[in-house]
N, C-alpha and C positions, 0 to 999 in steps of 0.2 A: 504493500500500500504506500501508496506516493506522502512522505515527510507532509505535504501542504499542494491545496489542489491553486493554492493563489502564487502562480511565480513573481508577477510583477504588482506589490502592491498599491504604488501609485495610480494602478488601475481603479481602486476604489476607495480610496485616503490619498488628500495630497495638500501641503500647505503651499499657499501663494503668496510670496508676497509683490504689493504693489504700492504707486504713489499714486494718490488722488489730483485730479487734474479742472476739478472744480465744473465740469460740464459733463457731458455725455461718455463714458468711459468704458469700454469695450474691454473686460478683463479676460484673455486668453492663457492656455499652458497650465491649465489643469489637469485634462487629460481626457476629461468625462463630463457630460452634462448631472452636474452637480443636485444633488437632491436637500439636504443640508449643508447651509453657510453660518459660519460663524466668523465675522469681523469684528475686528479689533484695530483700533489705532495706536502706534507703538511710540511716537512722539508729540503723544496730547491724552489729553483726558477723557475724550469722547466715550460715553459706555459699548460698550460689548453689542454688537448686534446680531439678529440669531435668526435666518431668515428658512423656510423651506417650501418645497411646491407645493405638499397638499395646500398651506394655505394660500400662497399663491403670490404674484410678485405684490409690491410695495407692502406686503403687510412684515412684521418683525416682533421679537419680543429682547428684551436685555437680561441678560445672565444674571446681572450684578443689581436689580431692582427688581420690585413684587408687580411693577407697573403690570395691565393688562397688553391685549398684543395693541401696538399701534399701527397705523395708515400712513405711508408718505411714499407719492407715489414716484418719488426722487431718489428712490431705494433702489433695490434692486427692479429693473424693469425689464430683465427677461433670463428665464435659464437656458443659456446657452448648450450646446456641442462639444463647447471644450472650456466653457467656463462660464464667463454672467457679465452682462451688461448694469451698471450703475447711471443715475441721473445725477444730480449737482449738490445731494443731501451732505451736507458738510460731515455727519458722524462716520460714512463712510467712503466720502470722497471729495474732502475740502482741499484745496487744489494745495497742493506741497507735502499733503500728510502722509506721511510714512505708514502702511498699513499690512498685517495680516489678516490672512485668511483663510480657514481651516475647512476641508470640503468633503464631504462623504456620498458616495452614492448608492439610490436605493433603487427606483426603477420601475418594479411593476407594480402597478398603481391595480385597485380595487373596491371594492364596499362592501356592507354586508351588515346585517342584526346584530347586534351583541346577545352571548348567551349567558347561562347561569339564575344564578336566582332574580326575584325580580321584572320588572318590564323590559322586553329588549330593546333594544338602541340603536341610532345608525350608527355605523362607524364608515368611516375611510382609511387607507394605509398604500404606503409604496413599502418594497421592499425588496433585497438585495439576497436570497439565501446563501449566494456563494461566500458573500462576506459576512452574512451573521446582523445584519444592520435592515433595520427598519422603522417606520416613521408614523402611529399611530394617532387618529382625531376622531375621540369618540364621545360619545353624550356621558354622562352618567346618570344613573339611578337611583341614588339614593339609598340600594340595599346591600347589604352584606352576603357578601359571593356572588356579587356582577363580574361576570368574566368575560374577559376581550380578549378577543382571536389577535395575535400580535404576525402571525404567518410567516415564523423563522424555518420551520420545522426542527429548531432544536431551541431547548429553552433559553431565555436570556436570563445575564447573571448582572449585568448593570440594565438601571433603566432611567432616565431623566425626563419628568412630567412636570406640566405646568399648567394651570386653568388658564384660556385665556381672554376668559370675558371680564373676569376678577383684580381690580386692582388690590395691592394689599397681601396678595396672597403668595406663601412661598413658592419656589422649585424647589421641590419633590427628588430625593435620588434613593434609589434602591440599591442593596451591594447585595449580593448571596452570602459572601463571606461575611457581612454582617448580622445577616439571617431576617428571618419576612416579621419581625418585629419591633425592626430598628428601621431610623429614616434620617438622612442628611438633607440640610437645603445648600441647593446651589449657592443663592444668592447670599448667603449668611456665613459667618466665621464659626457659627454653631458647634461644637461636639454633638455627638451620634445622638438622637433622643430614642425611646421605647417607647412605642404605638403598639397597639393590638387590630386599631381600626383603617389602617392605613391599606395595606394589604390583606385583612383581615386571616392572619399569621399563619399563610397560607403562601408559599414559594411558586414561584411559573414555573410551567410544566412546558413538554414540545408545542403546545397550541395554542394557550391562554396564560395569561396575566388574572388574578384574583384580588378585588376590590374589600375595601368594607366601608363602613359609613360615613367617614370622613368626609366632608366635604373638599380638603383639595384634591381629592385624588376620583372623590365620586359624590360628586352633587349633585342633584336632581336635575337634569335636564341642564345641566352647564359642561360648555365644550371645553375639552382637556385634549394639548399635544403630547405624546410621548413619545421617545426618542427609546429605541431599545438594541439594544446589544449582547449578542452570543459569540461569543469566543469562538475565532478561528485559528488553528495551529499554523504558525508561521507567520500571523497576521496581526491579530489582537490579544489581547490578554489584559484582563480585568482582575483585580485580584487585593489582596492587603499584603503588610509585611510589618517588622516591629522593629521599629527604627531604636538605635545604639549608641546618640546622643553621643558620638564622639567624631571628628575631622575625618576619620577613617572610615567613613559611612556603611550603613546596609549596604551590599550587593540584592538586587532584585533579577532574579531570573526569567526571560519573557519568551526565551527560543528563537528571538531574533532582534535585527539591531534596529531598536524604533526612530521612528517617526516624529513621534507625538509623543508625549506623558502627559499626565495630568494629576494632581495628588492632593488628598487633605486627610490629617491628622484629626481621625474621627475621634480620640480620646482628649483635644486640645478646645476650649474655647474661643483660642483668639488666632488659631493658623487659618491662613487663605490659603483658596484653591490653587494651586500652583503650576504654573504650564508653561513647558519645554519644549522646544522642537528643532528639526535639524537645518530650518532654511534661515532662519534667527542666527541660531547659534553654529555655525558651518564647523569648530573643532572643542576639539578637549580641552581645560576644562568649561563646562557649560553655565554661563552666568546670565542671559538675556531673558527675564520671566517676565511673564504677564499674569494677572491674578483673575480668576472667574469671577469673580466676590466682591473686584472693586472695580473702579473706571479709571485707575492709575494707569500714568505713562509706564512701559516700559524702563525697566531698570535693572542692575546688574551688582548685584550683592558679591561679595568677594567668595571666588571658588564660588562651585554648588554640586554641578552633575557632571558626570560622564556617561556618553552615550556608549555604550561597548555591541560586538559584536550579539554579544546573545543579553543582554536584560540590561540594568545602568545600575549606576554606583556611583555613591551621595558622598560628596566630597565637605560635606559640612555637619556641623552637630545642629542648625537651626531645627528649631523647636515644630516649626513647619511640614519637615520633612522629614525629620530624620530623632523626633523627638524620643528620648532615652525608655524603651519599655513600651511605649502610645502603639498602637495599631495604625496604620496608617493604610486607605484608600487611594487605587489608581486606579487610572484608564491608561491602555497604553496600543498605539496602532505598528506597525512596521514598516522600517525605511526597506529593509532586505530581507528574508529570510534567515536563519542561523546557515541551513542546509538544504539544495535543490541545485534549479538549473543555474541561479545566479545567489552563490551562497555569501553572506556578510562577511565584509572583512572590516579588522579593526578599525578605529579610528583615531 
């Protein structure tokens, strides 16, 4: 059996980065007509914008606030073939600004009733099963074991959810490794909290996702995106680890040399989401982060990561990442595989 059925994962993960040009901005060199965008400006303040097609161009929501989705139709205004066209909206494409772009694709799009306990629901979803990645927009219901067809065919172990007709209201993260009782917000420095009614303590299985009463996760007839992810070998890997508070950081093993990370210190109240990747930061060691959690510029804290051939290793004791004992939460996508047709080499 083939190591990984993905040899090139830029085929479905690819970060861009570009400068905004304050008009019409035709961004190419992704790869792939993009299903999930996440922009960020890296020399300003601008928040985080999180765009994708079920809901369709100009609409967006921000990582780093509870705000509801918003409308501007100077967003993005079309998904592109090989990447996305912007209009003149300054957050992400004020002429001069230095900006990334984080891109995943999903693809076959559908609908369908939601089932389980309860009244069933529409739903809509695109999704990607080579990669594990798919993009859910479903009503909720109000009851406990509403279940939503998520269409990976293997279960997902991260999942990031947001209401978005609700201003005020958190992102929603699910870990497996945390287990279906615990729940992180994106947008917040929060530690891990225990809910019983979030998931109603009840793990996704190959088909569905399992709801409970909560309202941000399942409120009567209020529309929720969710963003979900099943681990692929040689591609992804979601997972925790327990950082050792010392310069000589945790090694995290991933099976290949990523792309992307993203981390937060679910046993800490005050770490931010912390996100690395390889078009930022081009060598060893790795110091250019951007935080999910806040609207800060880009900045480079002394030492932090190395990307390595098979998983990274935290070159700091910060509290953040690498906090002495704390569990710590990632996402992590791949630049190359460990082993295949085009296997990683160091960096």
């Amino acid at each position: 059996m083939a190591y990984t059925t993905i040899k090139k994962p830029s085929d479905y993960f690819n970060t861009k980065l570009y400068t905004g040009n304050g008009s019409t901005n035709a961004i190419t060199g992704v790869g792939f007509q993009p299903d999930f965008i996440w922009n960020k400006q890296r020399n300003g303040t601008y928040d985080h914008y999180l765009f994708n097609s079920l809901s369709g161009t100009g609409k967006y929501m921000k990582s780093n606030t509870t705000g509801s989705e918003g409308t501007n139709s100077d967003t993005v205004t079309s998904f592109d073939s090989d990447g996305f066209t912007l209009g003149n909206a300054a957050g992400n494409n004020g002429s001069g600004n230095t900006m990334a772009s984080w891109n995943w694709k999903a693809g076959t799009t559908g609908s369908g009733t939601t089932t389980g306990s309860g009244t069933g629901k529409a739903y809509s979803y695109s999704v990607n099963t080579t990669a594990g990645f798919s993009i859910v927009k479903y009503k909720g219901n109000g009851t406990a074991g509403h279940t939503i067809p998520h269409h990976l065919g293997s279960a997902p172990t991260f999942r990031i959810s947001k209401i978005l007709s609700n201003s005020g209201d958190n992102w929603t993260v699910y870990s497996e490794t945390l287990g279906n009782t615990k729940e992180l917000n994106l947008n917040t420095v929060d530690a891990v909290g225990t809910t019983t009614n979030y998931w109603n303590s009840t793990s996704p299985n190959a088909t569905n996702f399992t709801l409970g009463t909560n309202g941000i996760a399942n409120g009567n007839d209020v529309d929720i995106i969710s963003y979900n992810f099943a681990p692929k070998t040689g591609y992804s890997k979601f997972g925790s680890y327990v950082g050792n508070g010392n310069a000589d950081g945790t090694f995290v093993y991933t099976g290949f040399k990523p792309a992307w990370v993203m981390v937060k210190n679910a046993n800490n109240s005050s770490a931010d989401w912390t996100m690395f990747d390889v078009k930022r930061n081009t060598y060893n060691i790795m110091d250019k982060r951007l935080r999910a959690n806040l609207s800060n510029a880009e900045d480079a804290p002394l030492g932090f990561i190395d990307f390595t051939s098979n998983g990274f290793k935290w070159r700091t004791d910060s509290f953040a990442v690498n906090g002495d004992g704390n569990n710590h939460v990632f996402m992590a996508f791949a630049d190359e595989p460990l082993i295949g047709d085009n296997p990683a080499t160091a960096r």
